[in-house]
N, CA and C atoms as a LAMMPS dump frame, in Angstrom:
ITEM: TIMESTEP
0
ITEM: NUMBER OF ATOMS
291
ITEM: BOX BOUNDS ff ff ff
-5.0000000000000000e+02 5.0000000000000000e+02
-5.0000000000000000e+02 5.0000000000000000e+02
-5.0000000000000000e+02 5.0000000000000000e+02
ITEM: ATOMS id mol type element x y z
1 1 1 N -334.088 -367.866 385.222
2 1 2 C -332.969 -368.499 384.545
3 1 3 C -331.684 -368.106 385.269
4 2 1 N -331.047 -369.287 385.437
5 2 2 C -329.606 -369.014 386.401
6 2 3 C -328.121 -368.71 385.434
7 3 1 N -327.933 -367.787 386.169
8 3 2 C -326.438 -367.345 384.716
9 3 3 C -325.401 -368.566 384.978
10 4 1 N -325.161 -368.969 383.992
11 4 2 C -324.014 -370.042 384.099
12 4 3 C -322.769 -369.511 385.119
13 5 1 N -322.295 -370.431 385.581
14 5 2 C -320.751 -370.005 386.055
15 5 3 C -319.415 -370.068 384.877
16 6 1 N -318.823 -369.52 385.263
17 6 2 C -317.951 -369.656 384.103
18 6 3 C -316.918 -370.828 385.125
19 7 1 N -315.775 -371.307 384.586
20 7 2 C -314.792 -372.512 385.027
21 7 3 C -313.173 -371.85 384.657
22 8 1 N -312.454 -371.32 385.625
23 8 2 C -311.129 -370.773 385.658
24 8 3 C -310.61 -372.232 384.638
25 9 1 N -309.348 -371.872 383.954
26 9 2 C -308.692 -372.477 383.423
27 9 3 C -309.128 -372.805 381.65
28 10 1 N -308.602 -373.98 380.751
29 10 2 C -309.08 -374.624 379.693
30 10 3 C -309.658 -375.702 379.935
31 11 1 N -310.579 -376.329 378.663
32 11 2 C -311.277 -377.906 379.017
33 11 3 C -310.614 -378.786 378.925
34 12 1 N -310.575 -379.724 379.664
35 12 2 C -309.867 -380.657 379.924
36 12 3 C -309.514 -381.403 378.52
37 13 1 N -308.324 -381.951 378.416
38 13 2 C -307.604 -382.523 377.5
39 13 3 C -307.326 -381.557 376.771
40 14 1 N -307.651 -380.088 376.799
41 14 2 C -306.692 -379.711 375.808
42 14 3 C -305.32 -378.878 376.377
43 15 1 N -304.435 -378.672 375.577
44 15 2 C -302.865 -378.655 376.326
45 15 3 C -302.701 -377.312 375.624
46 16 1 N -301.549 -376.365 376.018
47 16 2 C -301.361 -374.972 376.239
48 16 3 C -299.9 -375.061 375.216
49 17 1 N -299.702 -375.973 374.833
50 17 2 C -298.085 -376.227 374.045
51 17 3 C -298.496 -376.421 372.614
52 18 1 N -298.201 -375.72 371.762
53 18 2 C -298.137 -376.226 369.938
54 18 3 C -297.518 -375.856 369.383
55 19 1 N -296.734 -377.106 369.346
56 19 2 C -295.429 -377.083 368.914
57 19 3 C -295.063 -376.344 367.16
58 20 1 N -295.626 -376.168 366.568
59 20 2 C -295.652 -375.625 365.02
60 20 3 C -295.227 -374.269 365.226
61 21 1 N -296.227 -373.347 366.114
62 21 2 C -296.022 -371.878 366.566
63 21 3 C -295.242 -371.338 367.227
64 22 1 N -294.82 -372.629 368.103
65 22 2 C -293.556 -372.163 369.035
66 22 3 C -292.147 -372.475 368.318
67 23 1 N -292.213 -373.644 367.293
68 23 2 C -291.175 -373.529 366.674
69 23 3 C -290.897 -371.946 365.429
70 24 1 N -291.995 -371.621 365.066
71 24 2 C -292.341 -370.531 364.056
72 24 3 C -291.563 -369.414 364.484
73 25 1 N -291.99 -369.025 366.196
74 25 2 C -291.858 -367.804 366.611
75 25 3 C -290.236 -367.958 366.945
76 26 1 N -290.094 -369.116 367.32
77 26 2 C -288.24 -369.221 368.186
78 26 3 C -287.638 -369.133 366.701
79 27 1 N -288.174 -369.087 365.398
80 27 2 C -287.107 -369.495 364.446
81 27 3 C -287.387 -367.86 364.611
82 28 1 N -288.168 -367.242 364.62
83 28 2 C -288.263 -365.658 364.077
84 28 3 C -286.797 -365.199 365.019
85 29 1 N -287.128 -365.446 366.23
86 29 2 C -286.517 -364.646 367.448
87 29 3 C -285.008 -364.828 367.117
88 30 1 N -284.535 -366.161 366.883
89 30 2 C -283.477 -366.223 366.336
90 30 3 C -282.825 -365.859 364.921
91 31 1 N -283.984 -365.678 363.973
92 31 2 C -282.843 -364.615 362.673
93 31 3 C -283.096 -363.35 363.108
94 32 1 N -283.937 -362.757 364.023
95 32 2 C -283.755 -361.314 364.571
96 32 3 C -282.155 -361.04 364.769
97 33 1 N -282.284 -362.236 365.938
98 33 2 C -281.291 -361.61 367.016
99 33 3 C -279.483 -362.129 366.014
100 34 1 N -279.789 -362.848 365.052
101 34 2 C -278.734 -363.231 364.351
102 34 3 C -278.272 -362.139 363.577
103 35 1 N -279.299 -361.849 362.785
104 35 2 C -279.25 -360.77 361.689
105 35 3 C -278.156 -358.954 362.61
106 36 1 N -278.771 -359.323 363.783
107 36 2 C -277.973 -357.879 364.56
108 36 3 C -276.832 -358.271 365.439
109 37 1 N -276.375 -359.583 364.802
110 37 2 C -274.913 -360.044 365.608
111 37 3 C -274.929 -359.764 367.306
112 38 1 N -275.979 -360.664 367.648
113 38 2 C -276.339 -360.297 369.639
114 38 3 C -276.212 -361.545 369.411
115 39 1 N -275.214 -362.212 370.261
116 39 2 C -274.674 -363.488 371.232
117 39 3 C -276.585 -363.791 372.021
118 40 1 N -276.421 -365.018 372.047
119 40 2 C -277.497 -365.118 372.819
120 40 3 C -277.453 -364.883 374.418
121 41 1 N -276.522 -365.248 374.791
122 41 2 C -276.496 -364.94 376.088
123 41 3 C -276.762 -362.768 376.427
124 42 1 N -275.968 -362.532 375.626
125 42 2 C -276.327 -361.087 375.752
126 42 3 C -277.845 -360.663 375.688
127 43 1 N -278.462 -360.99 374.623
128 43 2 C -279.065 -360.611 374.119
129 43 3 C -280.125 -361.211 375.473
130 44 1 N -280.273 -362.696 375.852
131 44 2 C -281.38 -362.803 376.853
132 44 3 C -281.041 -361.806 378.172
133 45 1 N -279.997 -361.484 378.414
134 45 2 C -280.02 -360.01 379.305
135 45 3 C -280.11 -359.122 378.507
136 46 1 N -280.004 -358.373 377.398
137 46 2 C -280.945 -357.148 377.476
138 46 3 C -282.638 -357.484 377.294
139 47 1 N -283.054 -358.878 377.534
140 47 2 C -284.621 -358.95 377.405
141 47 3 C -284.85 -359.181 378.844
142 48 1 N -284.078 -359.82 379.932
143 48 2 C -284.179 -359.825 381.403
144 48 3 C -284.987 -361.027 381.448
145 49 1 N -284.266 -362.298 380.36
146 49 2 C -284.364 -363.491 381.279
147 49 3 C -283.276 -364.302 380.968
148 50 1 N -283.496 -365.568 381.727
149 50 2 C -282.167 -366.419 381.433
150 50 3 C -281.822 -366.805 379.915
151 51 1 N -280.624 -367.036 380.285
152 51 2 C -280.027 -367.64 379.145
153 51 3 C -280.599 -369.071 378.236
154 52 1 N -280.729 -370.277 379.316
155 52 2 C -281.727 -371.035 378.898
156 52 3 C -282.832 -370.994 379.104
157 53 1 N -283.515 -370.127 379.581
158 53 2 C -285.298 -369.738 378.717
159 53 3 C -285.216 -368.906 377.505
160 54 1 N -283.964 -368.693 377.356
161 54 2 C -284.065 -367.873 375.926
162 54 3 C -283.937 -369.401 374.599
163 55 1 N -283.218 -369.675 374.888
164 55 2 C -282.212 -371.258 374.258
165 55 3 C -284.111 -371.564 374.232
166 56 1 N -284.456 -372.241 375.099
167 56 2 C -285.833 -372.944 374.951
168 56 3 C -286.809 -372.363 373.904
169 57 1 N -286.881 -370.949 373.906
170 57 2 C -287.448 -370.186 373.575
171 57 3 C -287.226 -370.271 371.648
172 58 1 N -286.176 -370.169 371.406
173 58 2 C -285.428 -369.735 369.934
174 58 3 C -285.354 -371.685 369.299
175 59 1 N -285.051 -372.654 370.385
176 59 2 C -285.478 -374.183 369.949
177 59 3 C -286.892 -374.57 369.86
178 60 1 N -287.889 -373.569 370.252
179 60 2 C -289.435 -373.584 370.13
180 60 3 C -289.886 -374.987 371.31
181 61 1 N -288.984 -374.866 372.729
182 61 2 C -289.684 -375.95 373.52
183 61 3 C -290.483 -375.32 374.418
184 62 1 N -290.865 -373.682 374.504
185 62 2 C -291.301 -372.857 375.32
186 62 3 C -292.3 -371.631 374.483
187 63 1 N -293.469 -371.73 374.698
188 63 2 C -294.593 -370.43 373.911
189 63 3 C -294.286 -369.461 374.541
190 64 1 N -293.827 -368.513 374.753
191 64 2 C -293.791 -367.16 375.773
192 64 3 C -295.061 -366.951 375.55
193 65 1 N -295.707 -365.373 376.827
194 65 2 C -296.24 -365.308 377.278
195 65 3 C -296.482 -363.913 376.353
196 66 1 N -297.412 -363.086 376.525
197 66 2 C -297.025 -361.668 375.77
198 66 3 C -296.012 -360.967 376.372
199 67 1 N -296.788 -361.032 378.199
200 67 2 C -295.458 -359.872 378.318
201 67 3 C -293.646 -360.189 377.809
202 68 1 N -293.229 -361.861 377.645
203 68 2 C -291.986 -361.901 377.294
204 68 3 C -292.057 -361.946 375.91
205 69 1 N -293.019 -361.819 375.267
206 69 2 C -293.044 -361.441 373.689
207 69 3 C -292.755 -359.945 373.844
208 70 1 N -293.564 -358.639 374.511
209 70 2 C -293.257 -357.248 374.313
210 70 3 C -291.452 -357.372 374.798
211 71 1 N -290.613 -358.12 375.772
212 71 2 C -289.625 -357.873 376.346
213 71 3 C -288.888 -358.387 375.361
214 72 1 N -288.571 -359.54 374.232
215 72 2 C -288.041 -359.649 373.299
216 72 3 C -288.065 -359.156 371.87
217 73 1 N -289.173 -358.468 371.973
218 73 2 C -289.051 -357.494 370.671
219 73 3 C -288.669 -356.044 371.23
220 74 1 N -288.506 -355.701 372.601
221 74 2 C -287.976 -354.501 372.934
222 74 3 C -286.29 -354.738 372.933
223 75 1 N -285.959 -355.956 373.423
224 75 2 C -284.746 -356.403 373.223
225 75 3 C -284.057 -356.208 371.586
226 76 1 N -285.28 -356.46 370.597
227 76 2 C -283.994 -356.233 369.591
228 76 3 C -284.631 -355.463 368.812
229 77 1 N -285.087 -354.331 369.579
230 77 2 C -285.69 -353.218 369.04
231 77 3 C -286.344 -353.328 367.163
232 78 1 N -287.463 -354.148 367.523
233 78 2 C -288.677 -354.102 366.732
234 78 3 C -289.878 -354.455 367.184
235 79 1 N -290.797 -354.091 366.469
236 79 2 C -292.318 -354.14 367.398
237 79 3 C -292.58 -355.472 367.256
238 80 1 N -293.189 -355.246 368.294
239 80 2 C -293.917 -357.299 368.927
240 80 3 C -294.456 -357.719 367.057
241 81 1 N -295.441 -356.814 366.471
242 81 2 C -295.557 -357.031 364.978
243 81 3 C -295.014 -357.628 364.523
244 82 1 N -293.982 -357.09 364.321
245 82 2 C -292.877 -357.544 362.992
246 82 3 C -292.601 -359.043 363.812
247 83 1 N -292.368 -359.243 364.707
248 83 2 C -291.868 -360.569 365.592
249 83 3 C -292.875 -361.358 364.974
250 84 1 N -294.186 -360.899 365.252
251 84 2 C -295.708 -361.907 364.834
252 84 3 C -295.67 -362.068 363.475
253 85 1 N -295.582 -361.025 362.699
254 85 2 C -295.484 -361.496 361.194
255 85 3 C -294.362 -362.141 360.723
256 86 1 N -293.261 -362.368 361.579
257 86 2 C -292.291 -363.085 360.813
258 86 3 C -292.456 -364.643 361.418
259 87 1 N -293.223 -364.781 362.526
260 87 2 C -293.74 -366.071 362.953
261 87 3 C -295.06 -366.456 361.941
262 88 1 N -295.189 -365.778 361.524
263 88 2 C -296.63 -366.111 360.866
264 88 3 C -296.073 -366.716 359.314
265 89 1 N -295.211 -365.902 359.138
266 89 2 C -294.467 -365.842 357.8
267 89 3 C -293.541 -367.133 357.616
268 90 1 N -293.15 -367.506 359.432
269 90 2 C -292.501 -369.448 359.038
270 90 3 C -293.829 -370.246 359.31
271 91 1 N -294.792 -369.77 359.501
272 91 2 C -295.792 -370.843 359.301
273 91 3 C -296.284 -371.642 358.373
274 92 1 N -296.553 -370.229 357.491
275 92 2 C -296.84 -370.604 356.319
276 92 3 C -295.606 -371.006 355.356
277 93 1 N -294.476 -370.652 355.324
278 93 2 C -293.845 -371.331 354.861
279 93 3 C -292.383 -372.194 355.861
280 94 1 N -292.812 -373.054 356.386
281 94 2 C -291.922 -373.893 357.056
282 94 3 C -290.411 -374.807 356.318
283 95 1 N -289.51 -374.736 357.458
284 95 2 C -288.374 -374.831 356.683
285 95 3 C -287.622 -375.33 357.664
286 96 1 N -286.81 -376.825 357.357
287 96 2 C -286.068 -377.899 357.956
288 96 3 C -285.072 -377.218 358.725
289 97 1 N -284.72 -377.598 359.634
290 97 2 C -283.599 -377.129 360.508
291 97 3 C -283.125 -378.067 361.155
């Protein structure tokens, strides 16, 4: 019996973007960074990226990656956690903007 190969990447047709979670997490990132009066522009330099990948990021047109999930919850000093549960927390309850 021959061991399967495995296939780098996902199966075809399915897409790496969902939009519900990425809006969830950018709403989190933004009452973080609101709640501690950080300008966005500041604030995407103390996480060490641009200004508009942050903007993308907090409008939910961009999923970060983990490592820029650990770099924005080090940015406004709380654990990646609390970031996830407060994304989890606009999931379940979603709210017009």
């Amino acid at each position: 019996m021959q061991k399967p190969t495995i296939q780098p990447g996902r199966p075809a047709g399915t897409s790496t973007y969902e939009s519900a979670p990425a809006m969830a997490f950018g709403q989190a990132v933004r009452a973080a960074r609101v709640a501690q009066a950080i300008a966005q522009d500041e604030f995407a330099a103390l996480a060490g990226i641009s200004r508009s990948h942050m903007g993308k990021i907090e409008r939910g047109e961009h999923v970060p990656t983990l490592p820029l999930i650990l770099k924005i919850s080090m940015a406004l000093k709380i654990s990646a956690a609390e970031l996830i549960a407060a994304t989890e927390s606009n999931l379940r309850n979603p709210t017009e903007t």
